[in-house]
C-alpha positions as CSV (number, residue, x, y, z in Angstrom):
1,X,-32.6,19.1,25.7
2,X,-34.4,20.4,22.5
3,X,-31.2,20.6,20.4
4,X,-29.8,23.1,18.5
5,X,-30.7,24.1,15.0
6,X,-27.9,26.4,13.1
7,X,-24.5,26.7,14.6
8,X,-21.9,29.1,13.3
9,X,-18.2,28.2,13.4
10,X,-14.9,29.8,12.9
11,X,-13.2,27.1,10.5
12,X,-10.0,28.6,11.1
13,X,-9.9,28.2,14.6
14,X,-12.6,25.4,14.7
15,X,-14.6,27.2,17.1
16,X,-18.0,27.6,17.7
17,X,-19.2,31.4,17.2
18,X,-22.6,31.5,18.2
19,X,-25.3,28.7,18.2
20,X,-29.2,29.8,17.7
21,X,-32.0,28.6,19.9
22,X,-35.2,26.8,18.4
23,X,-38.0,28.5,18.6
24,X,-40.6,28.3,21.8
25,X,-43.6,25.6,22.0
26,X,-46.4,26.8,19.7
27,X,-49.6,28.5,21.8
28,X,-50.8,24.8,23.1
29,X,-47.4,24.1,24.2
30,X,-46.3,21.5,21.1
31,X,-42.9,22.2,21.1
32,X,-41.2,21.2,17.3
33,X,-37.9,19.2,16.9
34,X,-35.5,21.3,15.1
35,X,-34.8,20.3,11.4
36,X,-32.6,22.3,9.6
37,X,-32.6,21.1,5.9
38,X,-31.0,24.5,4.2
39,X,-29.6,27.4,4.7
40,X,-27.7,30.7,3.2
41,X,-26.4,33.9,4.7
42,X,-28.9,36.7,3.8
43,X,-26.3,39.1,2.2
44,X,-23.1,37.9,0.9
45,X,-21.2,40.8,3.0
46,X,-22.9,40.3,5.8
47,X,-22.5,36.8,7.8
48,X,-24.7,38.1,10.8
49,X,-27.8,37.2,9.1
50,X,-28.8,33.6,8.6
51,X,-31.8,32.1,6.6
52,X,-32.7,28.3,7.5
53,X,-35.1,26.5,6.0
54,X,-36.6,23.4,7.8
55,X,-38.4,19.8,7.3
56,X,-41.4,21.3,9.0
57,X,-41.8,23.5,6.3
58,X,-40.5,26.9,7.5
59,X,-38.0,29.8,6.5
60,X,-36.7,31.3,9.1
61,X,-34.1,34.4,9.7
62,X,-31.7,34.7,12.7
63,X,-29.8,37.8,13.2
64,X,-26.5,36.8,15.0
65,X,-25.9,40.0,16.5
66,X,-29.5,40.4,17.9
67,X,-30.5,37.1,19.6
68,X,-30.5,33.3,19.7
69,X,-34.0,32.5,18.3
70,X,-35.2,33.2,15.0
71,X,-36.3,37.0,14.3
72,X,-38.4,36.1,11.6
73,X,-40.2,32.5,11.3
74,X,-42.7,32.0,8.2
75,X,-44.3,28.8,7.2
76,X,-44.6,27.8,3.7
77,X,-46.9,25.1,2.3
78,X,-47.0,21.6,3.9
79,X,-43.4,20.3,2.2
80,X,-40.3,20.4,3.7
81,X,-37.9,23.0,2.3
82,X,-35.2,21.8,1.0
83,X,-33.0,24.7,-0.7
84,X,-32.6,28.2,0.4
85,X,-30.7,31.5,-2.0
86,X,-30.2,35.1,-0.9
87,X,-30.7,37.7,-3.7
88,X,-28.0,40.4,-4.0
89,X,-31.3,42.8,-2.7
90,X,-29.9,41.4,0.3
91,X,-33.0,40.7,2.0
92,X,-34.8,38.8,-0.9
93,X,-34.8,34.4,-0.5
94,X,-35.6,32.1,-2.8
95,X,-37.0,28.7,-1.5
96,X,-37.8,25.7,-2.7
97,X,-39.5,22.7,-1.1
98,X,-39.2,19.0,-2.0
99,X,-42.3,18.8,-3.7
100,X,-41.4,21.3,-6.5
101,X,-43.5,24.6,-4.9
102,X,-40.7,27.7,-5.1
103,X,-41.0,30.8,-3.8
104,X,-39.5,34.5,-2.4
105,X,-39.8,36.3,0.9
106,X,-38.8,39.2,1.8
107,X,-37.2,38.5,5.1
108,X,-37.6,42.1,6.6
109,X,-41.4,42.1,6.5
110,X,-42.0,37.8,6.1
């Protein structure tokens, strides 16, 4: 088993609500570990959207209430990312890796 990268749970019934899929192998068939380093809900009001950002340097966005593997995957740099915000825009995020490089995407377009 590959694991699991971002898991959603219900704290008040301490269930688990849905539970996303990593990505498939790259087009030689290198298949990544799953590293999930940060994260943030795209838009405050909405908790179906979630923004992970990962050791092997990518952002990615997973819509809860479309499918289990990311809908939007974009690397960035060589550096793991270490912290992840949503703008207010509600489709804006702010990264930042652990070598100092920052950044925004716009998650609807990558």
């Amino acid at each position: 088993r590959n694991g699991m990268e971002v898991n959603l749970w219900d704290i008040t019934s301490c269930s688990k609500m849905w539970s996303a899929k990593s990505p498939r192998a790259n087009n030689v068939g290198i298949f990544t570990k799953p590293w999930f380093t940060a994260g943030t809900f795209l838009c405050k009001d909405d908790h179906r959207k979630i923004v992970a950002g990962t050791n092997n340097h990518q952002v990615r966005l997973y819509d809860t209430a479309s499918q289990r593997r990311p809908v939007v995957s974009v690397d960035f740099r060589e550096s793991p990312i270490k912290a992840v915000a949503g703008d207010p825009d509600g489709h804006t995020v702010y990264i930042g890796t652990g070598t100092g490089d920052l950044a925004s995407f716009d998650m609807r377009t990558g």
